[in-house]
N, C-alpha and C positions, 0 to 999 in steps of 0.2 A: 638084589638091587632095591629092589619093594620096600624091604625091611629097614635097610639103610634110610630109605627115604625117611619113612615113617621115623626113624629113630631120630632126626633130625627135626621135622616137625616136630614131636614131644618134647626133644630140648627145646625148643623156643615157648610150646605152650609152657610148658613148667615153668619159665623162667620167667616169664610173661606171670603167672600167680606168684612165684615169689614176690615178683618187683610189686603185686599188689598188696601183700602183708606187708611190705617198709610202713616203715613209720614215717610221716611227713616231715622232710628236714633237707635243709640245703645240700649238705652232702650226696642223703638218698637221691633226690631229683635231679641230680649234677651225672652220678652213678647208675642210676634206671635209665635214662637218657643213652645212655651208650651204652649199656647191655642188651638194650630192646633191641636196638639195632644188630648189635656184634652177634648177638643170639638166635638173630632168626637168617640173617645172611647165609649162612653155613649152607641151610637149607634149599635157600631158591638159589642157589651158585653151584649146589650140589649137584638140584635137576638140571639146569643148563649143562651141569657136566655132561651129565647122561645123552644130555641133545647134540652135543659136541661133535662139530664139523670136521675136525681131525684130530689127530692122537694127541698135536700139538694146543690146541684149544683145551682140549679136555685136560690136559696137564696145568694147564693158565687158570684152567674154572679151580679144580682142583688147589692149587698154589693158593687162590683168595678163600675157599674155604678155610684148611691151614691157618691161615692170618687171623681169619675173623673168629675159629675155635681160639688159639690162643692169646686174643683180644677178650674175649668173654673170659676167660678161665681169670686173668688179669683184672677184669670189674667184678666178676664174683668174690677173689680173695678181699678184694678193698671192701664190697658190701658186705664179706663176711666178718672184716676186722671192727668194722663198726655199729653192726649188730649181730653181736655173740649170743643174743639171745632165742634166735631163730637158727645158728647154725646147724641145726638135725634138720633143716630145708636146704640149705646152702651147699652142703657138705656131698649130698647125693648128684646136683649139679653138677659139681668141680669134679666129681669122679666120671659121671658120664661124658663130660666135653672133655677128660683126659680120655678117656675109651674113643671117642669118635676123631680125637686127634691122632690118639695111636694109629687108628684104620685109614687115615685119610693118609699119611706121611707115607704108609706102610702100602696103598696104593700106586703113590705115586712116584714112590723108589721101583714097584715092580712093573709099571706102566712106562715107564722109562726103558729100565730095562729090556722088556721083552721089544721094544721098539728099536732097541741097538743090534738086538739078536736078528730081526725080523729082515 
C-alpha cells in the first residue's frame, strides 16, 4: 500500500517538473493548469481511499482516482502533441498513469467482487 502511495506522489512530482520545462504559451498554460491538478489528485483520493469508512467509500475514492488517471493520461497526450520536442519526458508519464490505472481499475473490479462474495 506504501508503495502504491509513493508511486502516486512521484507521478504528480514528475509531472509537476515536466509542466516546468513547457515552454511558455497559451496552449501550455491552458494544459499545465489541468494536469497539475488531474495529476496529483490520484494521489490525495488514493489516501482517502486507504482511510475509507466502508468498502463502499473506498470504492467512490477509488472511481475518482480512475477519472483523474485518465484525465491526466488525456492532458499529457495533448501536451505531448504539442511539444514533440521533450516527448522522451512525456512518454515515461503516459506509461506510468497507464500502469497506475491498470492497478486501480483492476482493484476495484476485485474490491467489488470479494464484497458480493463476502
Amino acid at each position: 500500500m506504501q508503495d502504491l502511495k509513493n508511486r502516486y506522489k512521484n507521478f504528480a512530482i514528475k509531472t509537476g517538473e515536466l509542466i516546468q520545462l513547457l515552454p511558455k504559451s497559451i496552449i501550455n498554460s491552458a494544459y499545465s493548469n489541468q494536469l497539475i491538478r488531474s495529476s496529483s489528485s490520484p494521489g490525495t483520493n488514493y489516501r482517502a481511499a486507504c482511510r475509507g469508512k466502508s468498502t463502499a467509500d473506498f470504492i467512490n475514492k477509488l472511481k475518482i482516482v480512475e477519472e483523474e488517471l485518465d484525465e491526466s493520461i488525456y492532458f499529457l497526450e495533448l501536451v505531448q502533441h504539442f511539444n514533440p520536442n521533450i516527448q522522451d519526458k512525456i512518454e515515461p508519464l503516459i506509461k506510468e498513469s497507464n500502469e497506475l490505472l491498470s492497478m486501480t481499475v483492476s482493484s476495484i473490479k476485485t474490491v467489488r467482487l470479494n464484497s458480493r462474495t463476502s
